[in-house]
PyMOL Python script that loads the backbone (N, CA, C, O; Angstrom):
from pymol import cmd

cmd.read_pdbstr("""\
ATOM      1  N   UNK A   1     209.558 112.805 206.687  1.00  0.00           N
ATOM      2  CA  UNK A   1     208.911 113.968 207.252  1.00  0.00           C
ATOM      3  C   UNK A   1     207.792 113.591 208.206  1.00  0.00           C
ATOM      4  O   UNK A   1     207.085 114.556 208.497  1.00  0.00           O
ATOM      5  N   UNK A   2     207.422 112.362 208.805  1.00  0.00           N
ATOM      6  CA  UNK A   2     206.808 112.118 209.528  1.00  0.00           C
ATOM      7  C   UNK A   2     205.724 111.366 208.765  1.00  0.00           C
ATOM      8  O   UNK A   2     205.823 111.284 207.540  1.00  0.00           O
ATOM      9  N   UNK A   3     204.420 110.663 209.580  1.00  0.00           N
ATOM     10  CA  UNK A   3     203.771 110.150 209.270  1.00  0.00           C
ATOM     11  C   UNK A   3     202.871 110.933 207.969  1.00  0.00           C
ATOM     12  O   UNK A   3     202.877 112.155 207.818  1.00  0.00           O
ATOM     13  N   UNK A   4     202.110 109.970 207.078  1.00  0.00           N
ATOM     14  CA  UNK A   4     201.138 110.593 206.208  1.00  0.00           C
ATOM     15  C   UNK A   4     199.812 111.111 206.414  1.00  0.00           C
ATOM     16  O   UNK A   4     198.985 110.479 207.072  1.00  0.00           O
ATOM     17  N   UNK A   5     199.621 111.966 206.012  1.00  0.00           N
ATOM     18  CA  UNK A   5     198.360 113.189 206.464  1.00  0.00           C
ATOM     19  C   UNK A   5     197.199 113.086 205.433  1.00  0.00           C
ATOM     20  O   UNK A   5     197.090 113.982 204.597  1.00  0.00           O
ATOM     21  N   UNK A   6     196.401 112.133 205.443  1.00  0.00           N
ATOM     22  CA  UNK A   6     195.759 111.870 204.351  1.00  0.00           C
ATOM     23  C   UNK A   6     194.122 112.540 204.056  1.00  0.00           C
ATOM     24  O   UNK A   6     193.489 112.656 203.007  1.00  0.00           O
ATOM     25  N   UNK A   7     193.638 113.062 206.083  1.00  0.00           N
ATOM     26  CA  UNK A   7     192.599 113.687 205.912  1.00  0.00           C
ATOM     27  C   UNK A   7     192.553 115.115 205.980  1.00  0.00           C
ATOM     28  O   UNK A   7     192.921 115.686 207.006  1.00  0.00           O
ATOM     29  N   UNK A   8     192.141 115.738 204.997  1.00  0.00           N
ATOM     30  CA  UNK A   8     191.765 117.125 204.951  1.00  0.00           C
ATOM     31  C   UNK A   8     191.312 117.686 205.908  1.00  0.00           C
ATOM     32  O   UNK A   8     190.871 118.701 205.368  1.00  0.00           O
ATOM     33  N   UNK A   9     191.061 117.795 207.071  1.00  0.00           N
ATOM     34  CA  UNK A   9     190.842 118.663 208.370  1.00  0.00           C
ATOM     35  C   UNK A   9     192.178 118.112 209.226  1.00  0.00           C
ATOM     36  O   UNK A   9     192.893 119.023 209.642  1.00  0.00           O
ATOM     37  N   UNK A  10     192.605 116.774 209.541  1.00  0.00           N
ATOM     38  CA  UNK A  10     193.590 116.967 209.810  1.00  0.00           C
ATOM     39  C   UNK A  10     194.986 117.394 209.256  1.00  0.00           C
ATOM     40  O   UNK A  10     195.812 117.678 210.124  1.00  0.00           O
ATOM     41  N   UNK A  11     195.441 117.499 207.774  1.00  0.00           N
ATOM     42  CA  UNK A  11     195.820 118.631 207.060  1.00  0.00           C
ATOM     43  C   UNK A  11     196.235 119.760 207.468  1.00  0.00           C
ATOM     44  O   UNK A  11     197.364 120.151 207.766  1.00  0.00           O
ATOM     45  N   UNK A  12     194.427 120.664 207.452  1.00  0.00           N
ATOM     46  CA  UNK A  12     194.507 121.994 208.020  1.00  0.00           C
ATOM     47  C   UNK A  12     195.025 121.734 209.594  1.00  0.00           C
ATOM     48  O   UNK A  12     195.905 122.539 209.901  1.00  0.00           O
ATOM     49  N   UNK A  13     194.792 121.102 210.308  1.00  0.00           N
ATOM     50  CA  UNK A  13     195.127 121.192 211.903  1.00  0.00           C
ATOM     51  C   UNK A  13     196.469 121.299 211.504  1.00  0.00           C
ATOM     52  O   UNK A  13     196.833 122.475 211.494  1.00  0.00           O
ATOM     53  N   UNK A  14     197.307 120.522 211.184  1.00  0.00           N
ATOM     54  CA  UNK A  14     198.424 120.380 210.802  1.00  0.00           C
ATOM     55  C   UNK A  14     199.340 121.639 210.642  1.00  0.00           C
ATOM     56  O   UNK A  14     200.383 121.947 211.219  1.00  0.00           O
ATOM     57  N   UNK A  15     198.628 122.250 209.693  1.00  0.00           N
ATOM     58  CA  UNK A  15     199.142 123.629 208.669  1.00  0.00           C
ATOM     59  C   UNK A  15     198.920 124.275 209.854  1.00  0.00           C
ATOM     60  O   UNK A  15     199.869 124.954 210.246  1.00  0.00           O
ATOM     61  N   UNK A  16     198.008 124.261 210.489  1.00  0.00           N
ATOM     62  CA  UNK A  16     197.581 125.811 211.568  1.00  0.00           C
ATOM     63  C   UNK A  16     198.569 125.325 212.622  1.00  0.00           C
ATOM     64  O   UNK A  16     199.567 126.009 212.849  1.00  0.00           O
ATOM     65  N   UNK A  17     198.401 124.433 213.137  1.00  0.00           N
ATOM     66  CA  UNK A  17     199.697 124.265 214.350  1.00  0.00           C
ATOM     67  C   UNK A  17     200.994 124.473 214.046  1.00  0.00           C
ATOM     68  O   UNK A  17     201.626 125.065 214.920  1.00  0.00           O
ATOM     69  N   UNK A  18     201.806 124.049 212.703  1.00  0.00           N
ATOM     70  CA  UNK A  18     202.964 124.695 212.321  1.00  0.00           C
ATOM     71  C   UNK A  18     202.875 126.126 211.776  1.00  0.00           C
ATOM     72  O   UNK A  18     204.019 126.565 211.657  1.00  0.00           O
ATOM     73  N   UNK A  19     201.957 127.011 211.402  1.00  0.00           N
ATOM     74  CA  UNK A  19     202.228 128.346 211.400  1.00  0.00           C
ATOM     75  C   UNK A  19     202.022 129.285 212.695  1.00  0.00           C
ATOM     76  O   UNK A  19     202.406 130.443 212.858  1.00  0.00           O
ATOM     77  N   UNK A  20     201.205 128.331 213.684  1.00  0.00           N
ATOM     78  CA  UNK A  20     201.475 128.785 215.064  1.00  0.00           C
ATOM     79  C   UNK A  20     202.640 129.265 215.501  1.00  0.00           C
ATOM     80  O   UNK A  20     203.018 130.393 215.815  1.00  0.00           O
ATOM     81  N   UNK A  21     203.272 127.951 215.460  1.00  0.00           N
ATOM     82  CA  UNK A  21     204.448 127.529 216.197  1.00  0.00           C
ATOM     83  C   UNK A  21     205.976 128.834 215.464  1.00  0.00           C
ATOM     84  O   UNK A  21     206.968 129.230 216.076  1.00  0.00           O
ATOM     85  N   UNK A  22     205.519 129.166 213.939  1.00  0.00           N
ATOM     86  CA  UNK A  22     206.422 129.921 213.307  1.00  0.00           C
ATOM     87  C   UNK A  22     206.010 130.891 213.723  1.00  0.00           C
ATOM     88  O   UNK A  22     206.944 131.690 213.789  1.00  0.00           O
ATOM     89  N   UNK A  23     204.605 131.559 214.254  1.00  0.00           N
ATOM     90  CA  UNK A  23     204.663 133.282 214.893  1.00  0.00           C
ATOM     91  C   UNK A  23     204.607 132.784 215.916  1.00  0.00           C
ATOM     92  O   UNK A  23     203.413 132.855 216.208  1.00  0.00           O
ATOM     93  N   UNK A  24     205.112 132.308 216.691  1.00  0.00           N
ATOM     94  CA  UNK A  24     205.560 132.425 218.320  1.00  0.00           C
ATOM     95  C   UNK A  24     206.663 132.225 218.407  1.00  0.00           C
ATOM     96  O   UNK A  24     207.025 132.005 219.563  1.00  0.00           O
ATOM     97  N   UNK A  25     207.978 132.177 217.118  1.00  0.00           N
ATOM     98  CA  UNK A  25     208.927 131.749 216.798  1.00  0.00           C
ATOM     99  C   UNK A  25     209.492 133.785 216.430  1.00  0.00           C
ATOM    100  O   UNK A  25     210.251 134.630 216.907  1.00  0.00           O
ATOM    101  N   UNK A  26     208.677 133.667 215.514  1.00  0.00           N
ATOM    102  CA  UNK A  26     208.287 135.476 215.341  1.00  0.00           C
ATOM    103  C   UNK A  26     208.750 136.293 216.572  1.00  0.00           C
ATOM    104  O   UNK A  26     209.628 137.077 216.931  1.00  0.00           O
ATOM    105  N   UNK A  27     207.633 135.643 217.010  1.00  0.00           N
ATOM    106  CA  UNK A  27     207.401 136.835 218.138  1.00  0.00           C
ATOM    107  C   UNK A  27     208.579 136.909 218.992  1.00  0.00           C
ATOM    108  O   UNK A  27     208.848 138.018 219.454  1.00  0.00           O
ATOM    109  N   UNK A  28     209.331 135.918 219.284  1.00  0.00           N
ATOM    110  CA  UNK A  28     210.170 136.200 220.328  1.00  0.00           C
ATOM    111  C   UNK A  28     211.037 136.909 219.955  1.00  0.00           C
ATOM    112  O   UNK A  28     211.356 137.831 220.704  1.00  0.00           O
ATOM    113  N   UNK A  29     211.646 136.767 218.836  1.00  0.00           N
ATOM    114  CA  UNK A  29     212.864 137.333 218.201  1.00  0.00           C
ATOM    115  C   UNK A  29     212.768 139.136 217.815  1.00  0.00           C
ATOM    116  O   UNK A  29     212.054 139.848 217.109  1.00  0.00           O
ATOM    117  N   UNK A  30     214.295 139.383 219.021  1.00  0.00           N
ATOM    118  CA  UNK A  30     214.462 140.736 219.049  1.00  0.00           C
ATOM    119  C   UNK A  30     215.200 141.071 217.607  1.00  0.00           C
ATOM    120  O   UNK A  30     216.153 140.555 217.024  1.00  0.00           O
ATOM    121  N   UNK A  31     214.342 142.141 217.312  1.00  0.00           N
ATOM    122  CA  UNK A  31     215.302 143.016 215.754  1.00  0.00           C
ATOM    123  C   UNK A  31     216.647 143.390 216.487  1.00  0.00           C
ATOM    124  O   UNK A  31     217.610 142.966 215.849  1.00  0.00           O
ATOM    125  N   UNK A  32     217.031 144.124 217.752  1.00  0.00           N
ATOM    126  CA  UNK A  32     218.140 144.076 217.781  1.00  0.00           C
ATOM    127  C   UNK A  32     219.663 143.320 217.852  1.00  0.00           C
ATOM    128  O   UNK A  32     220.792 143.718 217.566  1.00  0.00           O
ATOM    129  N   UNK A  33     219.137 142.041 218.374  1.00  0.00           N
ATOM    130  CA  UNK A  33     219.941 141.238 218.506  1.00  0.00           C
ATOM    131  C   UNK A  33     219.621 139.839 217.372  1.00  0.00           C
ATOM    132  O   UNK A  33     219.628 138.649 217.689  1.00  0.00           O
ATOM    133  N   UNK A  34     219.450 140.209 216.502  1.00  0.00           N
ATOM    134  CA  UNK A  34     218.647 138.769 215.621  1.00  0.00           C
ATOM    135  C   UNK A  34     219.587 138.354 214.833  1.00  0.00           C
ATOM    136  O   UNK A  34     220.028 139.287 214.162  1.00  0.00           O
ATOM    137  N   UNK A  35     220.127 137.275 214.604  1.00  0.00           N
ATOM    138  CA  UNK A  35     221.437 136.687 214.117  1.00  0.00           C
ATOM    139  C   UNK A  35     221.115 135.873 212.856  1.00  0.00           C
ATOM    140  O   UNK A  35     220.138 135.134 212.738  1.00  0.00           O
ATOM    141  N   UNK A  36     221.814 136.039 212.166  1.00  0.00           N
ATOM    142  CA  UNK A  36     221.602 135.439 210.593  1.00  0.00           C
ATOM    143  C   UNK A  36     221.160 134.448 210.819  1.00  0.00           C
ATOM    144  O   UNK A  36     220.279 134.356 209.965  1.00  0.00           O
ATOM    145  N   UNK A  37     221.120 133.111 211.704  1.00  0.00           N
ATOM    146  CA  UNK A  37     220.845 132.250 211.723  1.00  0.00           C
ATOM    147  C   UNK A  37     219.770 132.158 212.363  1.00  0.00           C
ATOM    148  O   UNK A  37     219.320 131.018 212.486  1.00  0.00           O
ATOM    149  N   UNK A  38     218.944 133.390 213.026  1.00  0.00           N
ATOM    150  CA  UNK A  38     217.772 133.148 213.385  1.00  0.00           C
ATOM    151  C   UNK A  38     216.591 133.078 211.967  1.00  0.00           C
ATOM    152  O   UNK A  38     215.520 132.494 211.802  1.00  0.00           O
ATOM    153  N   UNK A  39     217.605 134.183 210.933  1.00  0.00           N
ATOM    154  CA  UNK A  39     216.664 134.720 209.918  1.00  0.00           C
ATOM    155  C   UNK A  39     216.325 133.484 209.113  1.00  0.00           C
ATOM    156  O   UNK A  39     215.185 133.198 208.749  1.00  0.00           O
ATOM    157  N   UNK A  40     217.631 132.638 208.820  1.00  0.00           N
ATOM    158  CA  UNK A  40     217.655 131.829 208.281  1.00  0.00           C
ATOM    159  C   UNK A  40     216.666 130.179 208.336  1.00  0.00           C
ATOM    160  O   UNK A  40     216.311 129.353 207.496  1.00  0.00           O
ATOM    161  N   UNK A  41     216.499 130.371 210.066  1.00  0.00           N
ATOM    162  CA  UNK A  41     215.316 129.071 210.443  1.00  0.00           C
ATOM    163  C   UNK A  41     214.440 129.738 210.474  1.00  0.00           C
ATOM    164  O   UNK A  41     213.581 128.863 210.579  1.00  0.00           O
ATOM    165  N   UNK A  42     213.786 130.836 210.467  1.00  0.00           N
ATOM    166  CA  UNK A  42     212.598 131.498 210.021  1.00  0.00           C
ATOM    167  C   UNK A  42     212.256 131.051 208.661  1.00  0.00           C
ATOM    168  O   UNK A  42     211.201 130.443 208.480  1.00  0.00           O
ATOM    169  N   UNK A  43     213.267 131.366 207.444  1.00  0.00           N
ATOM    170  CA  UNK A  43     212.776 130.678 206.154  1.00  0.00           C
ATOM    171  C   UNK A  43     212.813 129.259 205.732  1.00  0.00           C
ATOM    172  O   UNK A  43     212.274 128.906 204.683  1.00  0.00           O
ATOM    173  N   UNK A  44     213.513 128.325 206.617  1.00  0.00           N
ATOM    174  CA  UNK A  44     213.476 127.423 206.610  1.00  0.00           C
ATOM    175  C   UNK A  44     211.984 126.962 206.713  1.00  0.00           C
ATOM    176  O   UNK A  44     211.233 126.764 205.758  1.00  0.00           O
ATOM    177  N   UNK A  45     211.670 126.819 208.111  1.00  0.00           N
ATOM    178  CA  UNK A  45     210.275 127.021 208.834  1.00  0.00           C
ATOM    179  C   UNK A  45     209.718 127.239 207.452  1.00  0.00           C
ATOM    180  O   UNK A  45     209.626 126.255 206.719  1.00  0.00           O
ATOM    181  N   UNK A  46     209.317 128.480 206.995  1.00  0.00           N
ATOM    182  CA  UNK A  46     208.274 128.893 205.912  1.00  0.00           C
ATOM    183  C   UNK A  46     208.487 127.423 204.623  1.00  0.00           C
ATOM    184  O   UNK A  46     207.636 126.695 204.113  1.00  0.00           O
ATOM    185  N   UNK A  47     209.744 127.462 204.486  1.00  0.00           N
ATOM    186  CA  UNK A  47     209.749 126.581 203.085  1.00  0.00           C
ATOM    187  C   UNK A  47     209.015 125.467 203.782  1.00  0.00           C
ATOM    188  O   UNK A  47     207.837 125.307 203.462  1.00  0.00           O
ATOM    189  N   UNK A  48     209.572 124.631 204.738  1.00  0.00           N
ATOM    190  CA  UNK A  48     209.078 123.516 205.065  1.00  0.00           C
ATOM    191  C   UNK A  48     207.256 124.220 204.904  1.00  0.00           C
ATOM    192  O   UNK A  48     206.681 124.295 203.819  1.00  0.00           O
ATOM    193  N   UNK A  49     206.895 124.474 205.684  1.00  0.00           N
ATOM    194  CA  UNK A  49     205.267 124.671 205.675  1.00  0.00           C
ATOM    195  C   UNK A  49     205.014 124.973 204.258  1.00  0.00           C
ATOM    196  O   UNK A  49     203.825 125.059 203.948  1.00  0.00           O
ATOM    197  N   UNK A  50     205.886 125.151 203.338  1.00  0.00           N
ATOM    198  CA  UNK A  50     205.083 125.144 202.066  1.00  0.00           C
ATOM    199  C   UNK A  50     205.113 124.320 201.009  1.00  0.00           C
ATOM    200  O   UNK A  50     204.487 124.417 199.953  1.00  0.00           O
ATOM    201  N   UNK A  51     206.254 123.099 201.528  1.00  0.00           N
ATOM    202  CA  UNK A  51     206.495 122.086 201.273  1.00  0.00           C
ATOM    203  C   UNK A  51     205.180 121.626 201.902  1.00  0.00           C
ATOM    204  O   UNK A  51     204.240 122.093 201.259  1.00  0.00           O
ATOM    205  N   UNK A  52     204.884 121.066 202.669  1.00  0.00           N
ATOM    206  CA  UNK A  52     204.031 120.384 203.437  1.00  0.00           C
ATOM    207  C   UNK A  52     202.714 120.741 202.488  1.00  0.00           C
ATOM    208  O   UNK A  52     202.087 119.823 201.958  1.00  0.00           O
ATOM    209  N   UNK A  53     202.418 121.822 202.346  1.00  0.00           N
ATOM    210  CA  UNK A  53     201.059 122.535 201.928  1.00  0.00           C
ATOM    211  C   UNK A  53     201.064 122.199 200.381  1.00  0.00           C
ATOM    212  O   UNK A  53     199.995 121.960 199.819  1.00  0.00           O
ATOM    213  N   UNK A  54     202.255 122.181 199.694  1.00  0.00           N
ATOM    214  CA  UNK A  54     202.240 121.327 198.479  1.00  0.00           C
ATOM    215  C   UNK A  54     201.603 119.786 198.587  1.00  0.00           C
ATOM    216  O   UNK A  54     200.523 119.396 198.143  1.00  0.00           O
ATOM    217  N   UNK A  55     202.698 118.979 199.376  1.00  0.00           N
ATOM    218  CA  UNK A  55     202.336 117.814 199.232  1.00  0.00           C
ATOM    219  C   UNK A  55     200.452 117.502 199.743  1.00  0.00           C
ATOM    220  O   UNK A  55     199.679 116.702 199.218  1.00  0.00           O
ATOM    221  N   UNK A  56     200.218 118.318 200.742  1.00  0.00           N
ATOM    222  CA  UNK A  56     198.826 117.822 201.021  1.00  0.00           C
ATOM    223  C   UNK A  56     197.523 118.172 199.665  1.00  0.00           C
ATOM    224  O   UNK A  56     196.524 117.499 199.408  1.00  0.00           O
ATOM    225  N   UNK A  57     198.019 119.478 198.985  1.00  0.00           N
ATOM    226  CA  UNK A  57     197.608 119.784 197.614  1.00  0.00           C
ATOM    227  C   UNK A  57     197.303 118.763 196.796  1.00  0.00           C
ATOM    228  O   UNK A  57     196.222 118.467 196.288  1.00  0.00           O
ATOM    229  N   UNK A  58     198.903 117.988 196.674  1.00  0.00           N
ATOM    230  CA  UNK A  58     198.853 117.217 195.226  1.00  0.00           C
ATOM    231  C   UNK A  58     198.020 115.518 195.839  1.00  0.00           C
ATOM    232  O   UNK A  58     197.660 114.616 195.082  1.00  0.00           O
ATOM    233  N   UNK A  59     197.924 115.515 197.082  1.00  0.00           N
ATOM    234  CA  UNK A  59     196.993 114.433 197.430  1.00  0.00           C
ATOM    235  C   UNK A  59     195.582 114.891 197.312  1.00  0.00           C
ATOM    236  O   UNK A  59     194.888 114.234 198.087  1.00  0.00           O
ATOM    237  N   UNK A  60     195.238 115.324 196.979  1.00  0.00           N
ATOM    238  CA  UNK A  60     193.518 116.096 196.692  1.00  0.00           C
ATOM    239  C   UNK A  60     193.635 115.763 195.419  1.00  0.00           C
ATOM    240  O   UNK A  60     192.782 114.915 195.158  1.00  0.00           O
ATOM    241  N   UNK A  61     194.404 116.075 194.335  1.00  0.00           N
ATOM    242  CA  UNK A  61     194.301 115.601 193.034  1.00  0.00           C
ATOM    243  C   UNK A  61     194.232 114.191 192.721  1.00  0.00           C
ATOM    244  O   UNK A  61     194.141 113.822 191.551  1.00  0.00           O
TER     245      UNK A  61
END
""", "prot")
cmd.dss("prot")
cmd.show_as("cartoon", "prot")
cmd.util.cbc("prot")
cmd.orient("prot")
């Protein structure tokens, strides 16, 4: 999953630039034309960022 994220502000930079990147991912996507597979890398997206937000968690402990 890429390099290790070991300091807590870079962490948060981290977290905030990938939930950026998921509402501008948001935003583009028309309700009328939105295809299962858009819905589907939308939750992808989320799991990963909460994967991520785990692992930086259990390094604080």
């Amino acid at each position: 999953m890429g390099n290790h994220i070991s300091n807590p502000e870079q962490q948060v930079s981290y977290l905030k630039d990938r939930l950026q990147m998921f509402l501008e991912v948001l935003d583009t996507i028309e309700p009328e034309t939105t295809e299962l597979e858009d819905i589907d890398r939308l939750i992808q997206m989320m799991d990963d960022l909460e994967l991520k937000m785990e692992q930086f968690k259990n390094t604080k402990e």
